[in-house]
N, C-alpha and C positions, 0 to 999 in steps of 0.2 A: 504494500500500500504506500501511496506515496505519505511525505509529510507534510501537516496542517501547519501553517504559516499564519502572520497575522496582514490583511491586506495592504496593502499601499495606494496609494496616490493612484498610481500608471496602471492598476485592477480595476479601478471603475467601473468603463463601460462593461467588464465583464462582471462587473458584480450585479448591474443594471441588468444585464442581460438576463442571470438566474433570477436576480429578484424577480422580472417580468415571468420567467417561465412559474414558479410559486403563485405569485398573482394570477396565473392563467388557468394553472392547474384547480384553484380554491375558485374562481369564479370562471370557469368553465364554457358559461353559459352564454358569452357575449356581452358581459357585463366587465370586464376587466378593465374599462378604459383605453385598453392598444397603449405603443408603446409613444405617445406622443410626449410625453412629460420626462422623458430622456434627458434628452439639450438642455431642457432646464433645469432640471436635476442636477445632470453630471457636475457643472463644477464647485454646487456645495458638497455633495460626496467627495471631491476629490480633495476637498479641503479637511473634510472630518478623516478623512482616513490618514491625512499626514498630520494629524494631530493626537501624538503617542500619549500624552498625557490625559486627553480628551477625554467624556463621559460615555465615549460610541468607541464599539468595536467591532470588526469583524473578522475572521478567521476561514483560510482558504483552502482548499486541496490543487493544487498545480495539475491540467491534464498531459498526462503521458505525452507526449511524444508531440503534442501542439505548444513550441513556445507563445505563452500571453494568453493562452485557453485555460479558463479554471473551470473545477469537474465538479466543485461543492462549494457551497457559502452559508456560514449561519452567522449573524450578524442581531446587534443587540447595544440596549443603554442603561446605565448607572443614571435612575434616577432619584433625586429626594424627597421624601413625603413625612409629613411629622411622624414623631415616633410613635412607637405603643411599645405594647408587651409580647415579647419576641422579636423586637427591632428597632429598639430604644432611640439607633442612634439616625432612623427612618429611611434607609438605603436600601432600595430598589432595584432588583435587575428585570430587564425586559427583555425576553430574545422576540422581534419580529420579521425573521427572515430567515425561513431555512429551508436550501433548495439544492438540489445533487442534479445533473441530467440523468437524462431517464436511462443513457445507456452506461453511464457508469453508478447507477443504484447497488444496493447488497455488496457492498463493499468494504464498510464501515465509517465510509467517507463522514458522515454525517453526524456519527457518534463521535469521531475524533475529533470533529469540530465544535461540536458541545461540548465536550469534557475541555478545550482550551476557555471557551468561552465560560465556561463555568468557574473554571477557576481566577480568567479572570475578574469574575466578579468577585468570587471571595477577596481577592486580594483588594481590591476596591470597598470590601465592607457593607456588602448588599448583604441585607437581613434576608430578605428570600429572590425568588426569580419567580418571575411570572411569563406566561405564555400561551396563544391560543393553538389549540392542535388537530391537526386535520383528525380525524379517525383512523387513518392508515398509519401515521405517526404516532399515534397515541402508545406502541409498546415500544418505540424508544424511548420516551421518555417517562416512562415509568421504572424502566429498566434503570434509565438515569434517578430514579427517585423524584418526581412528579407525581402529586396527587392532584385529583380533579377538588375545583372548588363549584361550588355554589355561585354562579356566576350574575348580579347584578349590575353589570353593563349595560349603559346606554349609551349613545351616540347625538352628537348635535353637528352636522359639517360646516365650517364656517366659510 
């Protein structure tokens, strides 16, 4: 398997890229938006990814034998929320992006990329991680220790 990396700058559009295939796969339907919001995207990503110190990370798998082609991406942010009890000190991790191409799947790419990404939260001091999970993902990340919450989520788009 190859090795998980932490992305850069010059990964961008191929982190654009899986995000979009994620995006496509969860909304399936025709509803994904396309990928118009690229261009304008890319060069804040390209700024948070050279920003080592930053609240955003993401973590890569390099594809075989394509330089600049990545095979996996799970990508995620340290965020603050006042504390309570079991997180006193309110530090949040969020992964929302985790996406392998379909023909390098069952690899382990995807776990390997979690397990950096997890730790880098611990080392950041995130009291827990949160995440939404397709159903077909759901036994990796159990695997990983994720339990399902009780989810009172709502949405307003501004």
């Amino acid at each position: 398997m190859s090795s998980v990396r932490r992305a850069r700058p010059e990964d961008a559009a191929e982190v654009l890229r899986l995000r979009q295939l994620m995006i496509d796969s969860l909304w399936g339907d025709g509803d994904s938006g396309g990928s118009d919001w690229h261009a304008e995207s890319l060069p804040t990503l390209r700024e948070r990814l050279g920003e080592e110190d930053g609240d955003f990370a993401a973590f890569v798998v390099d594809r075989a034998g394509r330089p600049g082609a990545l095979a996996a991406l799970v990508a995620g942010t340290v965020e603050y929320r006042i504390g309570r009890a079991g997180n006193p000190r309110g530090r949040v991790g969020y992964v929302f992006s985790v996406a392998t191409d379909p023909d390098a799947r069952r690899r382990g790419y995807a776990r390997a990329c979690m397990t950096e990404l997890l730790a880098w939260f611990r080392a950041r001091g995130a009291g827990h991680v949160l995440l939404n999970a397709a159903p077909e993902a759901e036994p990796l990340y159990a695997s990983l220790g994720f339990t399902r919450d009780a989810d009172p989520s709502m949405r307003l788009p501004l």
